[in-house]
ZAMARGU-4260 file (C-alpha; in steps of 0.2 Angstrom, whole numbers, plus 5000, padded with zeros to 4 digits):
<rodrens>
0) 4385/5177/5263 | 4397/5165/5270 | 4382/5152/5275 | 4376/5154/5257 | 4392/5150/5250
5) 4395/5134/5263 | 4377/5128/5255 | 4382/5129/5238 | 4398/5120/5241 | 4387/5107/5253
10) 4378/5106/5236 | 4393/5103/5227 | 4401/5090/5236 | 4385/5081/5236 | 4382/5081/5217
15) 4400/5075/5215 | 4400/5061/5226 | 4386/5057/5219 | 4393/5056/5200 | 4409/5046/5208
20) 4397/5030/5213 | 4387/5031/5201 | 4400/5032/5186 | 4413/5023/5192 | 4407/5008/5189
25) 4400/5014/5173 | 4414/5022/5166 | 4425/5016/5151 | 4434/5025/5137 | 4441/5016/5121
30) 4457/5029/5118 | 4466/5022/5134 | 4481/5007/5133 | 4465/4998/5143 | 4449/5002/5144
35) 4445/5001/5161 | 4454/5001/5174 | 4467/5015/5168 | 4451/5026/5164 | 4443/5026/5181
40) 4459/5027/5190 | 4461/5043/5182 | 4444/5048/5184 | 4445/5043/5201 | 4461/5054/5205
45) 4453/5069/5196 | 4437/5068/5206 | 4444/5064/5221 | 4455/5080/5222 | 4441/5091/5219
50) 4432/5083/5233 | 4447/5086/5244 | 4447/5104/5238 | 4429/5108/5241 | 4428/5098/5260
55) 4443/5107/5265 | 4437/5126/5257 | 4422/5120/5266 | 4431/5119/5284 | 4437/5140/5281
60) 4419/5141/5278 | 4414/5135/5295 | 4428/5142/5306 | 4436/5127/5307 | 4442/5108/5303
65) 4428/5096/5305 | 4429/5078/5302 | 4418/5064/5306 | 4426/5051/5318 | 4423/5031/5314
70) 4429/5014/5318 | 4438/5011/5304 | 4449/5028/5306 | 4464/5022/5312 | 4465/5004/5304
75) 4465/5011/5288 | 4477/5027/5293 | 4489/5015/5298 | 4484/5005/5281 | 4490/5022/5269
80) 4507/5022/5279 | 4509/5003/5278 | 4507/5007/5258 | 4519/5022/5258 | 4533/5015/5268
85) 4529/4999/5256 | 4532/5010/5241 | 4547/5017/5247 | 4557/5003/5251 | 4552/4993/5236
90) 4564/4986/5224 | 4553/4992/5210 | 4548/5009/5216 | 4542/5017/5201 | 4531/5001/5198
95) 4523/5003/5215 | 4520/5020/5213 | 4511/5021/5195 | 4507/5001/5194 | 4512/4988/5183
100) 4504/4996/5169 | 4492/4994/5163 | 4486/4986/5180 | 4485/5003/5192 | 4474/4992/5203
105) 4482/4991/5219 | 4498/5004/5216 | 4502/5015/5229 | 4492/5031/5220 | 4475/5019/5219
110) 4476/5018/5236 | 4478/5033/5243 | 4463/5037/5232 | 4452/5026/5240 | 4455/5028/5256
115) 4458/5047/5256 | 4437/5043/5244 | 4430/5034/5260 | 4437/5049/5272 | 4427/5061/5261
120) 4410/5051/5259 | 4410/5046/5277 | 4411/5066/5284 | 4400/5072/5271 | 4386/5057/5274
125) 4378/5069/5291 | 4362/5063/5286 | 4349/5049/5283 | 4344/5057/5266 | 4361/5057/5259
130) 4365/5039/5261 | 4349/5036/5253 | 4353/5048/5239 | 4370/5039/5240 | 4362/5022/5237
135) 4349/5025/5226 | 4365/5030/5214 | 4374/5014/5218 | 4358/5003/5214 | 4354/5013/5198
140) 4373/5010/5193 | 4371/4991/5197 | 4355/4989/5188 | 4363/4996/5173 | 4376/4985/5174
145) 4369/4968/5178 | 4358/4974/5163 | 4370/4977/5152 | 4380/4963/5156 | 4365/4951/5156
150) 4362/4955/5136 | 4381/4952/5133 | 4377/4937/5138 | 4363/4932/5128 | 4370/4941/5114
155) 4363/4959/5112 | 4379/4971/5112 | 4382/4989/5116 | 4388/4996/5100 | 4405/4998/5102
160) 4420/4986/5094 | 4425/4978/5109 | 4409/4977/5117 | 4404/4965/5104 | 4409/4950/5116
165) 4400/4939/5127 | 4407/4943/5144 | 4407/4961/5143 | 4403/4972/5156 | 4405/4991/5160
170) 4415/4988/5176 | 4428/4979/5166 | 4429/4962/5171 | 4416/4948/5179 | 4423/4947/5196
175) 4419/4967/5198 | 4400/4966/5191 | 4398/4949/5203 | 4406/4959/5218 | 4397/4974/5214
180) 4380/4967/5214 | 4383/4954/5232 | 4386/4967/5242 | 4371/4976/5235 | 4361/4963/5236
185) 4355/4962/5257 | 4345/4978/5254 | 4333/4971/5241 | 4331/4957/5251 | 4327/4962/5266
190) 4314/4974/5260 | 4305/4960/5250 | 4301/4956/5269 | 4301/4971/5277 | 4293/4986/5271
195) 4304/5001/5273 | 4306/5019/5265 | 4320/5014/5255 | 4315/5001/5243 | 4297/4995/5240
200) 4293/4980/5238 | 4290/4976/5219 | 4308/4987/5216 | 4317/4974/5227 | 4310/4958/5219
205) 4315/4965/5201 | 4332/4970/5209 | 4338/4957/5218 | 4331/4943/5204 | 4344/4953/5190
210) 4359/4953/5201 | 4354/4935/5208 | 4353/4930/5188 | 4369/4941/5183 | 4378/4932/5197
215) 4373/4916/5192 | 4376/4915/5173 | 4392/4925/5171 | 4402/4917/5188 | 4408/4902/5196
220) 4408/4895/5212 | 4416/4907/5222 | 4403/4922/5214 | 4390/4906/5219 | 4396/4907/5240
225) 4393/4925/5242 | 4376/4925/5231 | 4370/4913/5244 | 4376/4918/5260 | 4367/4934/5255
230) 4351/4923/5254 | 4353/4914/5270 | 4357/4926/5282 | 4345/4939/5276 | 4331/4925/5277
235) 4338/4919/5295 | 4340/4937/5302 | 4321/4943/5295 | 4306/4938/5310 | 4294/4923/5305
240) 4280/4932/5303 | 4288/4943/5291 | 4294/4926/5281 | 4275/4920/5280 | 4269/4936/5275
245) 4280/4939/5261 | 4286/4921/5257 | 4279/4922/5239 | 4289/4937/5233 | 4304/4930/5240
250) 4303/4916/5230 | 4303/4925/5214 | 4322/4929/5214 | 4327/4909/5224 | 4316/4903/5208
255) 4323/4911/5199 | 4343/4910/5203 | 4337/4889/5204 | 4331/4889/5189 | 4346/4896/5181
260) 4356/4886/5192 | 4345/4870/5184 | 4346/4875/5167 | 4367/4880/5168 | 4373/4866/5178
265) 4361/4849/5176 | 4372/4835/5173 | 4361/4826/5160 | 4358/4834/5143 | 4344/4844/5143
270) 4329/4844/5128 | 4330/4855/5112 | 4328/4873/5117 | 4333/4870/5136 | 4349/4868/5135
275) 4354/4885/5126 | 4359/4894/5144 | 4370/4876/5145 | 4380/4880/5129 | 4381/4898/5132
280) 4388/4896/5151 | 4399/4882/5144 | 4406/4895/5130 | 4407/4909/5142 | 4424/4917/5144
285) 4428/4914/5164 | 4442/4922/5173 | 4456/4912/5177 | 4460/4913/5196 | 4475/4908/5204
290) 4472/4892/5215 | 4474/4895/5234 | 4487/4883/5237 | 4498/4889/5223 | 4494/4908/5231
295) 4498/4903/5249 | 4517/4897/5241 | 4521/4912/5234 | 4515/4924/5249 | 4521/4913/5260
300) 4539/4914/5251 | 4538/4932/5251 | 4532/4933/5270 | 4550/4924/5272 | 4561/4935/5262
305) 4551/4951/5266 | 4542/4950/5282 | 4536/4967/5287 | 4536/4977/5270 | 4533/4965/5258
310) 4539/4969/5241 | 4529/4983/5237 | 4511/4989/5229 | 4508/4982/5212 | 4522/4967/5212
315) 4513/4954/5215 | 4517/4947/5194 | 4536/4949/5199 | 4531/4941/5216 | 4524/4925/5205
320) 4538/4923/5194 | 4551/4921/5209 | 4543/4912/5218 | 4529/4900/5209 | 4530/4880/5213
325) 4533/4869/5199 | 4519/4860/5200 | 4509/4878/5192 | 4517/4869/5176 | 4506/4857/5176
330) 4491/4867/5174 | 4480/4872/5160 | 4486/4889/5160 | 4504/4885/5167 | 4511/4899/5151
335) 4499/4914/5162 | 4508/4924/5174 | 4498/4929/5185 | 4498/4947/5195 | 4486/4945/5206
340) 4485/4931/5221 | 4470/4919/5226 | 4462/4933/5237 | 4467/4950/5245 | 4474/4945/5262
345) 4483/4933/5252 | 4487/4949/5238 | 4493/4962/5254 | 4502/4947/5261 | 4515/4947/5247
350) 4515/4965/5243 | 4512/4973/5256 | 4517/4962/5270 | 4515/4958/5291 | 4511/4974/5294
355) 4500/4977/5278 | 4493/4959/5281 | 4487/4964/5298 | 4480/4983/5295 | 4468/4972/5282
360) 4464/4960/5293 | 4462/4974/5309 | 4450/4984/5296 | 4439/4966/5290 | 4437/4962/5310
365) 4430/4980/5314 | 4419/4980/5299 | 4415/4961/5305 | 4412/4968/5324 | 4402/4985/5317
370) 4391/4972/5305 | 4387/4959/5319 | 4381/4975/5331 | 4368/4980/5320 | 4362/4965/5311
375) 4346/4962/5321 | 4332/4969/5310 | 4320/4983/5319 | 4336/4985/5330 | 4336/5006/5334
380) 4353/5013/5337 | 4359/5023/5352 | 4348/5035/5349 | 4331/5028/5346 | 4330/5032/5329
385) 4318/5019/5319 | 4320/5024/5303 | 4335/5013/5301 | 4328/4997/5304 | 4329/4988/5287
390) 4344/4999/5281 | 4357/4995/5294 | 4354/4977/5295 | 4356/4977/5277 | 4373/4987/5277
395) 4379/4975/5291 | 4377/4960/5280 | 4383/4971/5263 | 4399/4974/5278 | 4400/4954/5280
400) 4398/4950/5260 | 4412/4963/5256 | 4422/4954/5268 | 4419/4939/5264 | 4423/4942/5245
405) 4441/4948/5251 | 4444/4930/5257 | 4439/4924/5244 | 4446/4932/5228 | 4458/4947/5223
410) 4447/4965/5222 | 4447/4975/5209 | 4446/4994/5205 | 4426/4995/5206 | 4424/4981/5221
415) 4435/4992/5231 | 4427/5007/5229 | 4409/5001/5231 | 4416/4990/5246 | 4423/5008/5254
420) 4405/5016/5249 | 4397/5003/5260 | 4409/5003/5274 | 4404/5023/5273 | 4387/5021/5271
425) 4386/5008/5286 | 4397/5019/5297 | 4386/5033/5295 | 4372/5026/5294 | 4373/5025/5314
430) 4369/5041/5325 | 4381/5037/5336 | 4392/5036/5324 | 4389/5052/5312 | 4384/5064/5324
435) 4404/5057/5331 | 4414/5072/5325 | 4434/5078/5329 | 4436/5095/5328 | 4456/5102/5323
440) 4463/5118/5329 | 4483/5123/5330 | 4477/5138/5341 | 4484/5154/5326 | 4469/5165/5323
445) 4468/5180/5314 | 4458/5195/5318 | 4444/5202/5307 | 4431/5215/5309 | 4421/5209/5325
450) 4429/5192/5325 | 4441/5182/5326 | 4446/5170/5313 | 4454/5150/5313 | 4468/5152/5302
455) 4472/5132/5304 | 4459/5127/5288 | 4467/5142/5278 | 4484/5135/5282 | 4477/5116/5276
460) 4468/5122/5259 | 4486/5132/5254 | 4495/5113/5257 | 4483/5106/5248 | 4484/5116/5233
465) 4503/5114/5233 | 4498/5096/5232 | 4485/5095/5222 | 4492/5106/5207 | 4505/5094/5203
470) 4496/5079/5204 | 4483/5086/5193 | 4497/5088/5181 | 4503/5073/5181 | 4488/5065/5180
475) 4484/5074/5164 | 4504/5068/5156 | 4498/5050/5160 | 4481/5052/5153 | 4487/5059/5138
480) 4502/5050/5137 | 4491/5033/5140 | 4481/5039/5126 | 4496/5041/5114 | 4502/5023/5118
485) 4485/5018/5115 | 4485/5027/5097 | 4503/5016/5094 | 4495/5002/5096 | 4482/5005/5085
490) 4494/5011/5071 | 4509/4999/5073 | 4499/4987/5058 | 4498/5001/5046 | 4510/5016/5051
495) 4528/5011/5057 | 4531/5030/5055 | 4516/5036/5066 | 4519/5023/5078 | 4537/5028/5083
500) 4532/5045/5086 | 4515/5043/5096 | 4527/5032/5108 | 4540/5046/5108 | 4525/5056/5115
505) 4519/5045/5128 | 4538/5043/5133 | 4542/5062/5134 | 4525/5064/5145 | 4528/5049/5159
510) 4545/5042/5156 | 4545/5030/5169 | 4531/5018/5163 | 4542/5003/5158 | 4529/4998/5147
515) 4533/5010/5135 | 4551/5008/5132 | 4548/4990/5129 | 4536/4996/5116 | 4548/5005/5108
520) 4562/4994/5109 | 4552/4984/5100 | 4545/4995/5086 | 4563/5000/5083 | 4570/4984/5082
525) 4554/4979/5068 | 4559/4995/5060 | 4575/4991/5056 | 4573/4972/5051 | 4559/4978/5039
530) 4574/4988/5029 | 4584/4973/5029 | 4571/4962/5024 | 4568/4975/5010 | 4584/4977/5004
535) 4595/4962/5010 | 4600/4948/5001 | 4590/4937/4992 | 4592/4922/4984 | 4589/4932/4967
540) 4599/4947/4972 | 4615/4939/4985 | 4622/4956/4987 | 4606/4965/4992 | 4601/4982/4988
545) 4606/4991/5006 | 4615/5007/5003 | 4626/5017/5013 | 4611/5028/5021 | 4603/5014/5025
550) 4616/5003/5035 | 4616/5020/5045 | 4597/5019/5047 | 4599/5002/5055 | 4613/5004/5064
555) 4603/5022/5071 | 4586/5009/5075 | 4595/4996/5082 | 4607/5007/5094 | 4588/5017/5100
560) 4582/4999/5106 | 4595/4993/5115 | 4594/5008/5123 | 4576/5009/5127 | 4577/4991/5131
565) 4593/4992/5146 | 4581/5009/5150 | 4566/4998/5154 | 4578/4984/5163 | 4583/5000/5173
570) 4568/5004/5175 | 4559/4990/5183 | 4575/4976/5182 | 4562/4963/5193 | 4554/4962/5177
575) 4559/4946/5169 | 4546/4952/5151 | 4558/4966/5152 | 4574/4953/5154 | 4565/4941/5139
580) 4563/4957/5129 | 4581/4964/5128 | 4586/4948/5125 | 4577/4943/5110 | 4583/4957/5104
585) 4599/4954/5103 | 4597/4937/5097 | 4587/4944/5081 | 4602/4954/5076 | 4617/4940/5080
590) 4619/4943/5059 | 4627/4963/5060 | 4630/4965/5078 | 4646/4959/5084 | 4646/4951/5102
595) 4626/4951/5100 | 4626/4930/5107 | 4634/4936/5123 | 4621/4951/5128 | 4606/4939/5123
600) 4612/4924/5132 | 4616/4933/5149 | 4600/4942/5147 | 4590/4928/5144 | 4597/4923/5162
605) 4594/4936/5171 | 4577/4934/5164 | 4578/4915/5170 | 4585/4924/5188 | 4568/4930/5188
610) 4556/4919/5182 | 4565/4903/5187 | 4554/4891/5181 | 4548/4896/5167 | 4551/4880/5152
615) 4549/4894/5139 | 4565/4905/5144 | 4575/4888/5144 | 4569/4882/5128 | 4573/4901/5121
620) 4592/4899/5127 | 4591/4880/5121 | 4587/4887/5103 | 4601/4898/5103 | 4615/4887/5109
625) 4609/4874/5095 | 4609/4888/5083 | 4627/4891/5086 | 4631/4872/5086 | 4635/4872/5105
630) 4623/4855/5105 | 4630/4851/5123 | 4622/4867/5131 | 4607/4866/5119 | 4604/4847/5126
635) 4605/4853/5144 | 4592/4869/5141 | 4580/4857/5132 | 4585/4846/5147 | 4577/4859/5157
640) 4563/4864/5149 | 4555/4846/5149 | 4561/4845/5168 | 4551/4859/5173 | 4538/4854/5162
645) 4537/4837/5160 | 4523/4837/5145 | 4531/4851/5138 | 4531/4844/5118 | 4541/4858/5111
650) 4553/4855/5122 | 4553/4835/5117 | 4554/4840/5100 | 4570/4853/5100 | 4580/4839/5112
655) 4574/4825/5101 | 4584/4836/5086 | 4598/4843/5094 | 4601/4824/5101 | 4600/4818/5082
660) 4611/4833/5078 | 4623/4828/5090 | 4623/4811/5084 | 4616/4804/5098 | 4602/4793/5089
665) 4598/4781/5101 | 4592/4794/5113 | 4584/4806/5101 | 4574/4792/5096 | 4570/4788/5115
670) 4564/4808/5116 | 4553/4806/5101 | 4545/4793/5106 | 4538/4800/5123 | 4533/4817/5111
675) 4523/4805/5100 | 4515/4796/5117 | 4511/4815/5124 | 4503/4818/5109 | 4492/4800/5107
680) 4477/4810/5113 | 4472/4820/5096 | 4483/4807/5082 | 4474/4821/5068 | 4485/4836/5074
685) 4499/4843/5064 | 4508/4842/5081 | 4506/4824/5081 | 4510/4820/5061 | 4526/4831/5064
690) 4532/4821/5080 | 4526/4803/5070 | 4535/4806/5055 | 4550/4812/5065 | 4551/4797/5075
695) 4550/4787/5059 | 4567/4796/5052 | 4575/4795/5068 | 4573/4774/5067 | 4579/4774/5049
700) 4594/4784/5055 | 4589/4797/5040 | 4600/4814/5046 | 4594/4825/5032 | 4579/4834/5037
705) 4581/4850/5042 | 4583/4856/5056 | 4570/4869/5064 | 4576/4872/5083 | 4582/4887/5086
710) 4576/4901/5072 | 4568/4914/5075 | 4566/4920/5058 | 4573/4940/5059 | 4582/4946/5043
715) 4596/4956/5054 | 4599/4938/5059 | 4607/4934/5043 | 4627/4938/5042 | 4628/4946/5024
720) 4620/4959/5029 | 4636/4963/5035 | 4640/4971/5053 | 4631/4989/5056 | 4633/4988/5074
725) 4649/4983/5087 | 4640/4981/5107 | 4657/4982/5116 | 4662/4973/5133 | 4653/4960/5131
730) 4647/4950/5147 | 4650/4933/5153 | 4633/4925/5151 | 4622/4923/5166 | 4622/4904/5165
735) 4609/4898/5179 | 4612/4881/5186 | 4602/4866/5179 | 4585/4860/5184 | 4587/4845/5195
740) 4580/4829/5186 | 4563/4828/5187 | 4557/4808/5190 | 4540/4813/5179 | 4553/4810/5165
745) 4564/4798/5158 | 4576/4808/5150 | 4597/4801/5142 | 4608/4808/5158 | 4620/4818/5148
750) 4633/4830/5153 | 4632/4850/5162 | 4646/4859/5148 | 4652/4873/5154 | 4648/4887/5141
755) 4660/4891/5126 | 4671/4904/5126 | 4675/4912/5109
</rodrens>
């Protein structure tokens, strides 16, 4: 009885492990906050524990702990505890824990998962013919994606809303399709030229010329490195007569890839009806990665101010803002903030530091040893055993490739978990290896009729049940408080009401996720402007229509967003969207909140503390000093601004009128006259009409246009409302020093004011 029950869960745990790889990749669900990464986690975490549950019930089955011993044991051991003693000392510990949502990639709970994932599939892989089973799953996944991701591309959609775009693709984003398919790649290879009882031959040239195609069409260079490193080494490793013999179905998929490689990239226009692929990659949506160099500052800058720790999982976007050179202001996307680094050594640098840094790095270099020892094809293991002789080469180079893409970009959810599948498949694909189990015994057995029993399993499933119910709990609050966020979102067009409450739902269900008290900080505060806009004073009406009722109404809205704005600065106070947040909130209601100025303008600088150079946050703090007529202070923010920015028009623009303003028209006309040359480029813009025909009143000395620096356009903003709302003890603003002067810009040298007190 107790050997039939041990199959069925040995049945179990195979079907399920099988349903992880294959649908993970797969897996999406349009109700979440994202739609991707926040659903797999969470079907990631559910699926896990359950295969936790049945490999450890599995253990009383046998008598006795039983788990298979590998290479990579103890680096990645050492790895978890690196990420919980990270998590712990972490300035933002919530964030580290959950993720910096909706990013759950790389917080502390994601990686217990996959590690705690490769434990489980690398103990129950005992066999050949389940890490065949295991990659036939993989490969049917990966077909379906490259497939799917392919007809994106040329136009054919899955019928869903927000499939309905070019680069989409089940796994979520480009870099997880092109990841997923590289390190699958070696096996169709090599059995193009080597026949094998894995993948035949005709299987493999169809395979490996749709990822090659997938590859090629949807990424850039870096996707371009792996794709042919794949092509290289399993060419160089396969035996020359084995190259002659099959040379014509391996060209099929190099044709192929050139071919698309021609008709994407040739320099020269191409003729009608070639160059189609052309304009489609040209028009195709590509990820924006963070430049090495710009990376290397910022881990670098961490490693110095967080050797050994790091800052914690997930921080990498607060990690950015400190600590970002100014020249990222100079690029393209300079207004992106970016929370994820160049790669992943450069990622667990910053966030998980030295000791993180080196567990990764201890882990890649066994995985390289491991790869390197098993490369040569028709190589038999320790054992003699043939039947791996196209497979383990394959694995090794899949070992190398998943390497190799660490270096060389950030993971992601799905290339994390199909690089740990690979990592177990080639472990266990080894005799040696599989057949290399530990088993655990603390020595208390208990006595039943004719036998004795190990009471050390028994002890292990009852902790693990403690464990397990509540983080199956949780896991259900965040899912469904994810989904009410999610149903916020859609609502906050049409439904005010309904919005408020679905976000009191997914606050009461995981009160620690920042990202919603922002959310409804925000919905409170458009709550209330939209009664004042209603009923406030007009130009028709200059005493408004507010009554009694609903002064208390505002003053209720506002006073709930303040508070759920200073909750999420508590919450998470490295956050400087958090900081920017607050603050614009109390700049929008300056018009019936007393002392309003002064919490905006020090939390505008404690937004600046964190995201130092960031031109937007000074122009902000620029625009409302000018608002108040404090022209001096106002100066030196645009000042900064263009200082840290030295092509930031806006910036030109607001200094070029609070100069004029001042009375300063010498220099303002200086200012406009380097907006107009920025702007040379495209004379048709409104942008450029706007800065022309401000530069034209500026030389005529005409000081009647309007001003525009500074408004935000709130109604709480106007005064005759009248005051609902009194914010005692206000602060002294948290004024950061100015930019040094930046010699990429002439600008008038004016004077630092101090700020003015009331």
């Amino acid at each position: 009885m107790r050997q039939q029950i041990s199959k069925y869960i040995d049945h179990a745990l195979t079907l399920l492990l099988l349903v992880v790889a294959g649908a993970t990749p797969l897996f999406f669900f349009n109700q979440t906050t994202e739609f991707y990464e926040v659903p797999k986690l969470l079907f990631l975490i559910v699926s896990t524990v359950l295969l936790l549950g049945l490999w450890i019930f599995s253990w009383i089955l046998k008598g006795k702990v039983v788990i298979t011993r590998t290479p990579l044991d103890i680096p990645l051991i050492v790895l978890l505890g690196v990420v919980l003693a990270s998590t712990y000392f972490s300035a933002s510990r919530d964030v580290a824990i959950y993720g910096n949502f909706p990013r759950v990639h790389g917080s502390a709970v994601s990686w217990v998962v996959y590690i705690l994932l490769y434990f489980v599939t690398v103990s129950h892989l005992k066999d050949l013919a389940r890490v065949k089973s295991l990659l036939y799953v993989l490969y049917g996944s990966a077909g379906v994606v490259a497939l799917v991701s392919l007809l994106s591309f040329f136009g054919v959609y899955l019928p869903f809303d927000f499939a309905q775009a070019v680069n989409f693709t089940p796994t979520g984003s480009s870099f997880s399709t092109i990841a997923f398919l590289t390190v699958l790649l070696p096996l169709p290879l090599l059995s193009i030229l080597n026949k094998n009882k894995y993948l035949s031959a005709p299987l493999s040239v169809v395979l490996a010329t749709l990822f090659g195609l997938t590859i090629v069409l949807t990424g850039s260079f870096t996707s371009y490195v792996g794709l042919m490193v794949a092509f290289v080494v399993c060419l160089f490793i396969s035996k020359s007569a084995q190259i002659k013999k099959a040379l014509g179905l391996f060209m099929v998929p190099v044709v192929a890839v050139a071919l698309a490689l021609f008709l994407t990239y040739w320099p020269t226009p191409l003729p009608a009806g070639l160059n189609n692929i052309q304009k489609m990659e040209a028009s195709f949506p590509k990820e924006i990665q963070l430049p090495f160099a710009i990376s290397w500052k910022v881990s670098a800058s961490v490693f110095r101010d967080a050797t050994f720790l790091g800052t914690g999982p997930s921080s990498y976007l607060f990690n950015f803002n400190t600590y970002k050179p100014t020249e990222f202001n100079l690029l393209k996307f300079w207004n992106f903030s970016f929370d994820t680094a160049h790669d992943e050594f450069l990622q667990v640098l910053g966030t998980l530091g030295l000791l993180g840094f080196l567990s990764l790095l201890v882990t890649s270099l066994v995985v390289l040893k491991n790869s390197w020892k098993n490369i040569a094809l028709g190589k038999e293991d320790a054992h003699g055993d043939s039947s791996t002789h196209v497979l383990l080469p394959a694995l090794a180079v899949s070992g190398i490739l998943s390497v190799l893409l660490l270096a060389l970009h950030a993971t992601t959810l799905v290339s994390i978990v199909v690089t740990f599948f690979v990592f177990a498949a080639l472990m266990a694909s080894q005799k040696s290896v599989r057949e290399k189990v530990m088993e655990l015994s603390i020595g208390i057995k208990a006595s039943t009729v004719g036998k004795q029993v190990d009471l050390f399993p028994v002890l292990v499933f009852i902790v693990f049940l403690l464990a397990a119910v509540p983080v199956l709990y949780q896991t259900f609050n965040v899912a469904l408080a994810d989904y009410y966020h999610h149903q916020a979102l859609v609502q906050a067009s049409k439904n005010g009401t309904l919005t408020y409450q679905y976000l009191q739902n997914a606050e009461r269900l995981s009160p620690r996720i920042d990202l919603y008290r922002v959310d409804m900080a925000q919905t409170n505060f458009a709550l209330a402007n939209a009664i004042a806009a209603k009923k406030g004073p007009t130009k028709d009406n200059p005493k408004g229509s507010l009554t009694d009722k609903d002064k208390q109404t505002i003053q209720t809205l506002l006073s709930q967003s303040i508070n759920e704005g200073r909750v999420a600065v508590a919450l998470n106070s490295r956050s400087s969207r958090n900081w920017e947040v607050i603050a614009s909130i109390y700049r929008n209601i300056t018009g019936v909140a007393n002392n309003a100025l002064a919490f905006s303008l020090d939390s505008y600088g404690k937004a600046i503390q964190r995201d130092p150079l960031n031109p937007v946050l000074r122009l902000n703090v620029g625009g409302i000093y000018y608002s108040v007529k404090n022209y001096d202070l106002a100066i030196r923010f645009f000042s900064d601004a263009i200082n840290l920015k030295p092509d930031y028009v806006n910036a030109y623009f607001n200094l070029a009128i609070a100069l004029r303003d001042k009375g300063d028209l010498q220099n303002a006309t200086a200012v406009a006259q380097q907006m107009v040359a920025l702007l040379q480029k495209d004379t048709n813009s409104p942008d450029y009409k706007l800065s022309v025909k401000l530069l034209e009143d500026l030389k005529k000395k005409a000081s009647d246009q309007q001003a525009s620096a500074g408004k935000t356009g709130s109604a709480l903003e106007n005064s005759e409302l009248g005051k609902v709302s009194d914010l005692k003890n206000p602060p002294t603003p948290a004024t950061p020093a100015a930019v040094k002067k930046n010699p990429k810009v002439n600008l008038p040298t004016t004077p630092t004011p101090a700020p003015k007190k009331k």
